[in-house]
VEXMIGU-593016 format. One line per field, with one value per residue (C-alpha): residue number from 0; residue in one letter; x, y, z. Coordinates in Angstrom, 1 decimal, always signed. Each point is the difference from the previous one (the first is absolute). Example, Ala and Ser with C-alpha at 12.3 -4.5 7.8 and 13.67 -1.06 7.14 Angstrom:
# VEXMIGU-593016
i = [0/1];
aa = [A/S];
xx = [+12.3/+1.4];
yy = [-4.5/+3.4];
zz = [+7.8/-0.7];
***
This chain:
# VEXMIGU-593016
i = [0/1/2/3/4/5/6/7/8/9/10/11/12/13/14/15/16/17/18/19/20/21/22/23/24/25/26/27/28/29/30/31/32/33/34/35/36/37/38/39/40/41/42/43/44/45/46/47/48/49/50/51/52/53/54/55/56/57/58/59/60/61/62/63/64/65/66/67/68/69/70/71/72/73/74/75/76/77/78/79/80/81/82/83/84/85/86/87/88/89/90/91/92/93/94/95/96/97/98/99/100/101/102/103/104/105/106/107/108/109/110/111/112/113/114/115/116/117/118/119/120/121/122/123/124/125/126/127/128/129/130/131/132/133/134/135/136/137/138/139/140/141/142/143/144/145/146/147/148/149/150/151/152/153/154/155/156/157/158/159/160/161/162/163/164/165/166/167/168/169/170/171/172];
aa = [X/X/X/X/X/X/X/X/X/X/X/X/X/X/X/X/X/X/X/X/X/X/X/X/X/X/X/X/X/X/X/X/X/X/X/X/X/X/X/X/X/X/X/X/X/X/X/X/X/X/X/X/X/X/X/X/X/X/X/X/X/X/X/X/X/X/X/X/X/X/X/X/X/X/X/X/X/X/X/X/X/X/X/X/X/X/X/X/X/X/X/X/X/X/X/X/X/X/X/X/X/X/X/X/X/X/X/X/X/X/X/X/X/X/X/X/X/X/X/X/X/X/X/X/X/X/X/X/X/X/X/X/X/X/X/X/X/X/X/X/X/X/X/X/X/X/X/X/X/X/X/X/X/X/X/X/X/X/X/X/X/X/X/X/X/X/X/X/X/X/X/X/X];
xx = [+65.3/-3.8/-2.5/-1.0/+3.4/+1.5/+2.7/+1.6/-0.7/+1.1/+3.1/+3.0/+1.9/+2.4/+0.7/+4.5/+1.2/+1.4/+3.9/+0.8/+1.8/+3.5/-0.2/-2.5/+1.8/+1.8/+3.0/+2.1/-0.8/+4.1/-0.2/+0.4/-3.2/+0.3/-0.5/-3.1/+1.2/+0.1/-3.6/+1.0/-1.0/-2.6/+0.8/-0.2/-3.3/+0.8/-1.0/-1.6/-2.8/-3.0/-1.2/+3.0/-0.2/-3.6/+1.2/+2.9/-2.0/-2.3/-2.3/-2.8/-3.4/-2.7/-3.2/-3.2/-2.7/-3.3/-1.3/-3.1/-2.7/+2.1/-1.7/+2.2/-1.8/+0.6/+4.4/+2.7/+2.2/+3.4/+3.1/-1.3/+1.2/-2.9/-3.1/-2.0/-3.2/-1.7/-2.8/-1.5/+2.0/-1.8/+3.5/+2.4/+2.3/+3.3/+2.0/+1.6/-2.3/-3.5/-1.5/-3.3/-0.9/-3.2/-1.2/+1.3/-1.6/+1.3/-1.1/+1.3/+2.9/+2.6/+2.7/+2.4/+2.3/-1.5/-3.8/-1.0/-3.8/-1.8/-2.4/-1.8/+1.4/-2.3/+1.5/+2.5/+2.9/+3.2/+2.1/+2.9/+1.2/-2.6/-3.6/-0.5/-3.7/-0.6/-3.2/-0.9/+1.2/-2.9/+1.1/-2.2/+1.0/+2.6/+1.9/+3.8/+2.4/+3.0/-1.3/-2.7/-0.5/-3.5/-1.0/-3.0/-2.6/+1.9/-2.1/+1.2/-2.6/+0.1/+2.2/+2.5/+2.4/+3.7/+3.2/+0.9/-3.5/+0.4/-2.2/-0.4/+2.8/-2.7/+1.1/-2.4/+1.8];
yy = [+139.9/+0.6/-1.8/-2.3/-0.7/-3.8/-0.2/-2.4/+1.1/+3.6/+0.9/+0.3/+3.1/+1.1/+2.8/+0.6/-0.4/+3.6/-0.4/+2.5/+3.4/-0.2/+3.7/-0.4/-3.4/+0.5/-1.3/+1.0/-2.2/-1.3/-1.3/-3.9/-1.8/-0.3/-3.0/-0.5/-0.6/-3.4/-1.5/-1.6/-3.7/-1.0/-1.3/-4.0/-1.7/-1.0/-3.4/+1.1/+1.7/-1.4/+0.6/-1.5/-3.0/-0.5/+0.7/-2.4/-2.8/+0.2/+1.5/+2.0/-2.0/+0.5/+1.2/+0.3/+2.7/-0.2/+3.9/+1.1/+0.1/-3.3/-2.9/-3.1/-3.2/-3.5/+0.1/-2.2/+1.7/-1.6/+1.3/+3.4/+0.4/+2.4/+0.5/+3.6/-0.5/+3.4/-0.3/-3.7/-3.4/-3.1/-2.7/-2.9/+1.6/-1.8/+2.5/+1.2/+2.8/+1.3/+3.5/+0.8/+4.2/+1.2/+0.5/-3.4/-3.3/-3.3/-2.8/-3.8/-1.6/+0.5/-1.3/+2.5/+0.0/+3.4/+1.5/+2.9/+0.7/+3.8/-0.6/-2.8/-3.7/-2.8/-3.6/-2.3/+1.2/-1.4/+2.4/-2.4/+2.5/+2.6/+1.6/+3.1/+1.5/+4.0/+1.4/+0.2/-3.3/-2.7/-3.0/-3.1/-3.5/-2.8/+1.9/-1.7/+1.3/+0.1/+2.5/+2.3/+3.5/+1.6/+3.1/+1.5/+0.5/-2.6/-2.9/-3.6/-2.2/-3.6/-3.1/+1.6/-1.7/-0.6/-1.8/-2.5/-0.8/+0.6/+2.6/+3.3/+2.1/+3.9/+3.0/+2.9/+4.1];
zz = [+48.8/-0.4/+1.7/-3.2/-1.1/+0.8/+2.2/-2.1/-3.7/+0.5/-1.8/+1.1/+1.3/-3.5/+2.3/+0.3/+3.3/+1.0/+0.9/+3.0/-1.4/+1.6/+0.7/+2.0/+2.1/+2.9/-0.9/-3.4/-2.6/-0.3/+3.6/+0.4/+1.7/+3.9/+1.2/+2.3/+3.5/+1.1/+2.0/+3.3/-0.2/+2.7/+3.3/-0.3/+2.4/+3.0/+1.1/+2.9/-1.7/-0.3/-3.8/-1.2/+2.1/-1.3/-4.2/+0.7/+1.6/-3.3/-2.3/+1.9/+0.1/-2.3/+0.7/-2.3/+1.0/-2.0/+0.4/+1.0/-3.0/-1.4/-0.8/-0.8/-1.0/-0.5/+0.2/+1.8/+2.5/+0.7/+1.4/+1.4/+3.3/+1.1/-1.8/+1.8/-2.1/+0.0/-2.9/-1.0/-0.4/-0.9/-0.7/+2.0/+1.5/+2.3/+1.3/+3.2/+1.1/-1.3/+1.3/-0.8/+0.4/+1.8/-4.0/-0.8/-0.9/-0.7/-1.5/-0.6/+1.3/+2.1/+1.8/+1.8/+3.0/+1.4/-1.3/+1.4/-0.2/-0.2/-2.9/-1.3/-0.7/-1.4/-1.1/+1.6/+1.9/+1.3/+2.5/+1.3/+2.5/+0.9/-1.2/+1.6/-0.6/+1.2/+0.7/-3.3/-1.5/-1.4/-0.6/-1.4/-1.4/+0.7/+2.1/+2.0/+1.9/+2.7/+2.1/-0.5/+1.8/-0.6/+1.1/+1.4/-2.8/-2.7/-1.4/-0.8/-1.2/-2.1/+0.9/+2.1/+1.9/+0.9/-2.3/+2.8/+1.0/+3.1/+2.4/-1.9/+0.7/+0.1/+2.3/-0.7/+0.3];
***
């Protein structure tokens, strides 16, 4: 096929299939077929193994990762179980778990059980359960949470505080 010609227009191969010559097989030509050998079936799971423990109890989780040099703009996000945002997101998100990449930024809404924090997040964010913000995590709006675990060189700035009310719950690593 030549460098110009369409993959899909070309015409087809008229071309006769060559039969084998039976002088040239290695069995005579009058000789019934032999039967392939039969394929051992394989062993069934065992319960005890963990991968078929995990595909029994249900389907695997899904997870949605935005790339880096991605921009997505102006979208809903239900039903993901982690989002690992890598380029650009502006949307609402309500999840179980966001991660946002040293090259990623975030934002708009959220409101996650887990959100772990190495780039950039600006809007309002709920993490029921834990925020966790490395070194080089920023993060800037309405900003709740369980617990929260910042470590040395993060930034938190806006209305931050805690879902109960109660005394901020911060330990710095």
């Amino acid at each position: 096929m030549k460098y110009t010609d369409n993959l899909f227009s070309r015409p087809r191969d008229t071309r006769v299939p060559v039969r084998p010559d039976p002088i040239l097989s290695s069995r005579p030509p009058s000789a019934a077929p032999v039967a392939p050998a039969p394929v051992p079936a394989p062993p069934a799971p065992t319960p005890s193994n963990d991968a078929n423990a995990a595909a029994a109890a249900g389907p695997a989780p899904s997870r949605l990762t935005v790339g880096p040099n991605i921009k997505l703009r102006g979208v809903e996000i239900d039903d993901c179980d982690t989002l690992v945002v890598e380029g650009r997101v502006e949307a609402t998100m309500v999840s179980r778990e966001i991660q946002i990449s040293e090259t990623g930024s975030f934002s708009g809404k959220v409101d996650v059980d887990v959100a772990e924090i190495r780039g950039a997040f600006q809007g309002e964010m709920t993490a029921r359960r834990r925020l966790v913000i490395h070194a080089s995590g920023r993060v800037n709006g309405k900003i709740r949470y369980g617990k929260v675990n910042v470590q040395e060189g993060g930034e938190v700035s806006g209305d931050v505080g805690t879902l109960s009310g109660d005394t901020p719950t911060v330990r710095a690593a």
